[in-house]
C-alpha positions as CSV (number, residue, x, y, z in Angstrom):
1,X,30.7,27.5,-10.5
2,X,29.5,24.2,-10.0
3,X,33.0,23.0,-8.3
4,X,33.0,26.0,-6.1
5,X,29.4,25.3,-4.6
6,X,30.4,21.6,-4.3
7,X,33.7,22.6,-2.2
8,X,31.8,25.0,-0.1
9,X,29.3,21.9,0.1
10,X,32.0,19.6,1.6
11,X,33.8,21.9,3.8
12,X,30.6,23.1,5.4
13,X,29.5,19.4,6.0
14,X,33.0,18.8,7.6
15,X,32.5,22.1,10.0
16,X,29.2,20.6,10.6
17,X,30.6,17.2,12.4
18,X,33.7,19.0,14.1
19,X,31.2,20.9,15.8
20,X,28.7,18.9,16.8
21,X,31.6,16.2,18.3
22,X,33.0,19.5,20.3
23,X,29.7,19.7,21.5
24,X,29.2,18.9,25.3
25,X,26.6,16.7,26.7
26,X,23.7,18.2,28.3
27,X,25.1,16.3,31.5
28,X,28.2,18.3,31.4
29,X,26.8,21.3,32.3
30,X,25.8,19.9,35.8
31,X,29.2,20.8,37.5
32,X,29.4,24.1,35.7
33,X,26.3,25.5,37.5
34,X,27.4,25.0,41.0
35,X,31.0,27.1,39.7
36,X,33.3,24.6,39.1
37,X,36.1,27.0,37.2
38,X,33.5,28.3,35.0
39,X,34.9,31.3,35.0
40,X,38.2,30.5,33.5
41,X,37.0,29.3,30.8
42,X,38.2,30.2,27.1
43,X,34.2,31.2,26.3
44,X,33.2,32.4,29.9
45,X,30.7,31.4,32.3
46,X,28.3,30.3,30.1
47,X,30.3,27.8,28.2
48,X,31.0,26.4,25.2
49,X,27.3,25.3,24.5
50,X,25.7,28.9,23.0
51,X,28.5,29.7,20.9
52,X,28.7,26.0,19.4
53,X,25.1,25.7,18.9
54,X,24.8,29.0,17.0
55,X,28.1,28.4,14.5
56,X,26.7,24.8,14.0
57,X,22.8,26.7,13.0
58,X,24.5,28.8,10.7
59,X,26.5,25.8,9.1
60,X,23.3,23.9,8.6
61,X,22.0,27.2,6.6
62,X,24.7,27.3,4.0
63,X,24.9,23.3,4.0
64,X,21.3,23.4,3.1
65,X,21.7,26.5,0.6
66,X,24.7,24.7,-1.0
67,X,22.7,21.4,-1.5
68,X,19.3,23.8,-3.2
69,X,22.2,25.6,-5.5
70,X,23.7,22.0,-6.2
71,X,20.3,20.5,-7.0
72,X,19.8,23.6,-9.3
73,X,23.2,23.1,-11.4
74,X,22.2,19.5,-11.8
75,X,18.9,20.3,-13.0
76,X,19.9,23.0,-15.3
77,X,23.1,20.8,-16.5
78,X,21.0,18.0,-17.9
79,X,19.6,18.3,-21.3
80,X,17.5,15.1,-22.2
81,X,16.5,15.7,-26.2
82,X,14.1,13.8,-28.4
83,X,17.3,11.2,-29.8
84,X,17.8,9.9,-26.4
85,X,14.3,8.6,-25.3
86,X,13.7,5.2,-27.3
87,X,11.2,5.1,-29.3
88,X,8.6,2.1,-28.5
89,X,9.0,-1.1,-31.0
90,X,5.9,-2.9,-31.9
91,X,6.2,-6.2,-32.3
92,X,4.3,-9.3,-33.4
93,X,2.6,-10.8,-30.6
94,X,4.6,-13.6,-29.5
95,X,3.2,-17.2,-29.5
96,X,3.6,-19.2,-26.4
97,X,4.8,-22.7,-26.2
98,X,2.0,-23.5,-23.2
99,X,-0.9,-25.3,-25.0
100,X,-4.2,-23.2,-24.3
101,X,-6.8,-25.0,-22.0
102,X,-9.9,-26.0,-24.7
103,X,-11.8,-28.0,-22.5
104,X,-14.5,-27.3,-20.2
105,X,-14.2,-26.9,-16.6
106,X,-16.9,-29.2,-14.5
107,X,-19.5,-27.4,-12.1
108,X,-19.3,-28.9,-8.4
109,X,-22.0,-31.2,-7.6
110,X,-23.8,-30.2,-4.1
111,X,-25.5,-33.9,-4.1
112,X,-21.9,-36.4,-4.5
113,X,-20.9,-38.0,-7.8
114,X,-18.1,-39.5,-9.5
115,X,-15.2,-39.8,-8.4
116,X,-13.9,-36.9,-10.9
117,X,-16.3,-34.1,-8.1
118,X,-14.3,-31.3,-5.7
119,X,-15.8,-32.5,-2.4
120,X,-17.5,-29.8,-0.9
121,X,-15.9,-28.0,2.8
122,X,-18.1,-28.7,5.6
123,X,-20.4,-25.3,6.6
124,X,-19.9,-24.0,3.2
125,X,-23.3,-25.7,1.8
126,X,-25.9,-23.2,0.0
């Protein structure tokens, strides 16, 4: 079943772009409105357009029906069970070669000081 959708799927896709490069320009239709052998045309008088615009709308239907019933398949295909999600490992925490910081941070002086002091930014005194 699945195959049959997909091959309806990529035939419909194809008709989809053979029609819309058949289709004429909206600029085309300028010489047919004044007559220009309109009337021996294969689709009449009113062109190509109406008849290509409709058969590509009803190609877009079953393109999008085929790609709802292929998202189905797939969805109903795929059986995930209990075995195939990992299970989560706990583990010992794990020791880091960085040495951790045990000293003390000094507070900026707003006064000066040693040489060791942030200097301040200008406008930022409280």
């Amino acid at each position: 079943m699945e195959k049959i959708v997909l091959i309806v799927h990529i035939l419909t896709a194809l008709a989809i772009i053979v029609l819309i490069l058949m289709q004429q320009g909206k600029g085309a239709s300028a010489g047919a409105s004044f007559g220009a052998g309109a009337s021996q045309t294969v689709f009449g008088s009113e062109g190509s357009g109406n008849f290509f615009t409709r058969a590509t709308a009803i190609f877009a239907f079953v393109f999008f029906c085929t790609s709802f019933g292929l998202a189905i398949i797939a969805k109903n295909s795929l059986s995930i069970t209990a075995d195939d999600i990992p299970a989560v490992i706990e583990s010992a925490p794990i020791e880091s070669d960085v040495p951790g910081s045990d000293f003390a941070v000094p507070s900026v002086k707003q006064d000066g000081g040693d040489a060791n002091d942030v200097p301040v930014a200008p406008g930022s005194e409280q």
